[in-house]
N, C-alpha and C positions, 0 to 999 in steps of 0.2 A: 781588366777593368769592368766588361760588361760581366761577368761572372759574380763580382763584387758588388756591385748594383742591384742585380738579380737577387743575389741572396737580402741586401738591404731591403727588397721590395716585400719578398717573402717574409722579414720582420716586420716591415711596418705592415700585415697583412696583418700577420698573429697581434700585433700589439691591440687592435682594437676587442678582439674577443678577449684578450689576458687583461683588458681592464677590467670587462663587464663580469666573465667570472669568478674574479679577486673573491677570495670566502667563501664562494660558493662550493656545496658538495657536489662530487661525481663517483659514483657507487661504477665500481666494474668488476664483472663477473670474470673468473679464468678457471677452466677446467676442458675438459673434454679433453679430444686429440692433441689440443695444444697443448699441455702438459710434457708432454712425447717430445714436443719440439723444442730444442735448448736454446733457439736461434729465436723462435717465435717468442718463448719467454723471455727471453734478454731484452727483446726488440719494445714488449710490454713493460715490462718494466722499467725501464728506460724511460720510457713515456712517462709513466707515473711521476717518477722522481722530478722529471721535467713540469709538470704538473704543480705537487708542492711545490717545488724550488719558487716558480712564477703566481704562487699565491693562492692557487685550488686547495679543495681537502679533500683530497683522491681518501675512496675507502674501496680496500682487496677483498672481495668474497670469493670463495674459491672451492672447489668439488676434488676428484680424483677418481672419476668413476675407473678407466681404466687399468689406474695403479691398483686400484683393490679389487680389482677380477682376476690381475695377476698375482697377487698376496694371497687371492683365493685359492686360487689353480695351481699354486707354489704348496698350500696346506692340503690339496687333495679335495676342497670345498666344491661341489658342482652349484653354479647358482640356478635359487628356484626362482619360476616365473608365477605369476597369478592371474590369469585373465591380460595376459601381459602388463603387468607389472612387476616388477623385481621386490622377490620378498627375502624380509633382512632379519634372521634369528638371531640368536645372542651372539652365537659365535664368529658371523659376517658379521654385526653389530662392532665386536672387540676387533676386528680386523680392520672394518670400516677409520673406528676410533683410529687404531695405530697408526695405520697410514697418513691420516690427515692428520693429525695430531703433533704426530712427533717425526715424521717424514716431511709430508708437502709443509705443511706451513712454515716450521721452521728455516727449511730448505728456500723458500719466498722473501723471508724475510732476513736471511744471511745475503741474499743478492740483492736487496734495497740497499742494506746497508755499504755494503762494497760499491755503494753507487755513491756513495758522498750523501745519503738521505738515511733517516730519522725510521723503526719500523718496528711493531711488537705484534706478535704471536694475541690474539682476543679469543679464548675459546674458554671453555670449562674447568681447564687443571692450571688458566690463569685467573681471568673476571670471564665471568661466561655474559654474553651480552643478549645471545640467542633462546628464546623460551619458548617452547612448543607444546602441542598439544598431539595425542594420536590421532593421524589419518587416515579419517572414513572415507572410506569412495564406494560408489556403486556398479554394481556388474551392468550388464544390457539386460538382465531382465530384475534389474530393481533391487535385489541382494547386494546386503554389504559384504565388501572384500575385505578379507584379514591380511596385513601387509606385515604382520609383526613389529616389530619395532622402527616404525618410520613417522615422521611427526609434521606436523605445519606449523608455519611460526606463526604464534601468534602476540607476540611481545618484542619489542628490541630495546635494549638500556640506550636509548637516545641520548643521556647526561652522558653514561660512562663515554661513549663514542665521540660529544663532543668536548669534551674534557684531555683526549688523548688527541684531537687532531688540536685545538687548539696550542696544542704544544710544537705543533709541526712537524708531529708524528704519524707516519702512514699505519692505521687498522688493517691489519690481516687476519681474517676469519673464515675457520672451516666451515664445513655445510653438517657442522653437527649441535643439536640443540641441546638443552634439560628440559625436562614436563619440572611442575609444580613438586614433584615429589625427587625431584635430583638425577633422576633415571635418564639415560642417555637417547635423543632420536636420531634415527638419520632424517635427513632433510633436502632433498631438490636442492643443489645449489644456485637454478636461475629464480627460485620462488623463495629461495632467502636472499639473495640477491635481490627482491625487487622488495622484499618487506623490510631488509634495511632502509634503502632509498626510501620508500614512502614513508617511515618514523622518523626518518632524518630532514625530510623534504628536501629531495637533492634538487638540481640544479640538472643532471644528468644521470640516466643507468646506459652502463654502455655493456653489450652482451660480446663477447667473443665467440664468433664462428668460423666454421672450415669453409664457409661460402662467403660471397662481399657483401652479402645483406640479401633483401626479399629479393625472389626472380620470378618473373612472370611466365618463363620459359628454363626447366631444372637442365642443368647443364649448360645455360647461357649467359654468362657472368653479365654481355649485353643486356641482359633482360632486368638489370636490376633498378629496381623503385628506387631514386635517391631520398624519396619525401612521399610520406604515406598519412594519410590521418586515422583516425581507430578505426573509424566506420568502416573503410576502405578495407581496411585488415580483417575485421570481422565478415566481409563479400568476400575476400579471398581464401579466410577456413573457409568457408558454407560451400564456395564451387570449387572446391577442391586444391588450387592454387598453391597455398599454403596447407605441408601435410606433412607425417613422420614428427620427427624430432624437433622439424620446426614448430611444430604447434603450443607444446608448454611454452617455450621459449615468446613468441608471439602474445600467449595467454597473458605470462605475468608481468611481460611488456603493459597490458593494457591493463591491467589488474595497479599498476606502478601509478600509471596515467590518470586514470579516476581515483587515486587514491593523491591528485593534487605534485607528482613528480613531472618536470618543467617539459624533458623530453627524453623518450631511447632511442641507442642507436644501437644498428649490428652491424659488428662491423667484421673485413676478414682476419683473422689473427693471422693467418699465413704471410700478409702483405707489410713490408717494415715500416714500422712505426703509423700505423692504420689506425691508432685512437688520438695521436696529437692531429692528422691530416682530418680527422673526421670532426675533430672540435675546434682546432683550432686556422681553419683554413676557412675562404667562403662556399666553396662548394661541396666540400665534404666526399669521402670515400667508400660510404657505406651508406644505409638505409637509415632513415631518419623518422621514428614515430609520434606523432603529436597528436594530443585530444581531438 
């Protein structure tokens, strides 16, 4: 009986956030190491469906960096760096393509469906939703870097995206864009992942990581910021804090935020079910970023 209760308590905990986010979008990112994890993915996905099901309009952005360094290294490809930066030729480009194209995403979206929930493939060789442009960056002394074929989004068909959840259909989208001329980019998946959310005006972008969110101490899961404002986050690149891999991720977090999206979270993909407890719970399990 008291096992019974307990979980009653835990419903009526979620029912107050599953009214306020009714319609609301939550843009979530998956790629990285989690990809690797069959466990971690199920565990996300799951979420998601639970998500729809209760009246969200969950949308999938998704990367595969590691599946395509091994589709690389499978072709004989060594990948190049640029000032560290990974530069993408035609032929990592077409590899890029395949993998996410006709590998991961499909493969995302065969396991929605097995879930009792609603899910189509959004990229290029269906309605492409992603438009970019090539990406300038500059070196440390001022020169721009040639990345080859890599792009920043600068466009997302906001109609086409709300047209397909209003059906009660979950969007899954690779991290590959069109330029203006039809030509394929590759794309950051946490910086298309945050230029969804902001054309969308989500409600949430929730990022998946191998850590439980920000730590103020690396190797100290203890150490984690449950609730961070920008500012805060912008103190923590500058002394060093925040550094590595977490930094883009951080960046387009706050690039999300000023661009008017409600709040991000990082949360651990390793931990089960780490994006319903992160949203739908009151104290949340990961890192929480607000304006």
């Amino acid at each position: 009986m008291q096992e019974a209760i307990r979980k009653a308590t835990t419903l009526l905990e979620a029912l107050g956030w599953i009214q306020r986010f009714k319609d609301r979008y939550v843009v979530v990112k998956l790629g990285g190491s989690t990809l690797n994890d069959s466990d971690a993915v199920d565990s996300l996905l799951t979420d998601v469906v639970f998500m729809a099901t209760v009246g969200m309009r969950p949308i999938l952005v998704h990367g595969g960096g590691s599946a395509i360094s091994s589709a690389m290294a499978e072709a004989g490809i060594e990948p190049r760096f640029v000032d560290g930066r990974r530069y993408t030729d035609r032929v990592t480009l077409d590899i890029a393509s395949r993998v996410l194209i006709k590998e991961i995403c499909p493969g995302i979206v065969e396991r929605i469906r097995a879930r009792g929930a609603r899910a189509t493939g959004i990229h290029f060789e269906s309605e492409n939703v992603l438009t970019a442009s090539p990406l300038k960056v500059a070196s440390a002394d001022g020169s721009e870097i040639e990345l080859g074929h890599v792009g920043h989004v600068h466009h997302v068909d906001r109609d086409l995206l709300g047209r397909i959840c209003s059906t009660g259909t979950i969007p899954v989208i690779p991290s590959i864009a069109l330029d203006e001329h039809g030509h394929r980019l590759n794309i950051n998946a946490d910086t298309a992942a945050a230029a969804v959310a902001q054309a969308i005006d989500a409600e949430k972008l929730v990022f998946l990581s191998d850590i439980p969110g920000i730590l103020t101490t690396v190797d100290d899961p203890e150490s984690r910021l449950s609730h961070v404002t920008a500012a805060q986050v912008r103190e923590l690149i500058s002394d060093g804090t925040i550094a590595g891999g977490m930094v883009p991720k951080v960046q387009a977090a706050l690039d999300a935020l000023t661009a008017g999206v409600g709040k991000v979270h990082i949360v651990d993909a390793g931990m089960p079910h780490s994006v319903l407890l992160e949203i739908y719970s009151d104290t949340g399990v990961g890192t929480e970023i607000v304006a």
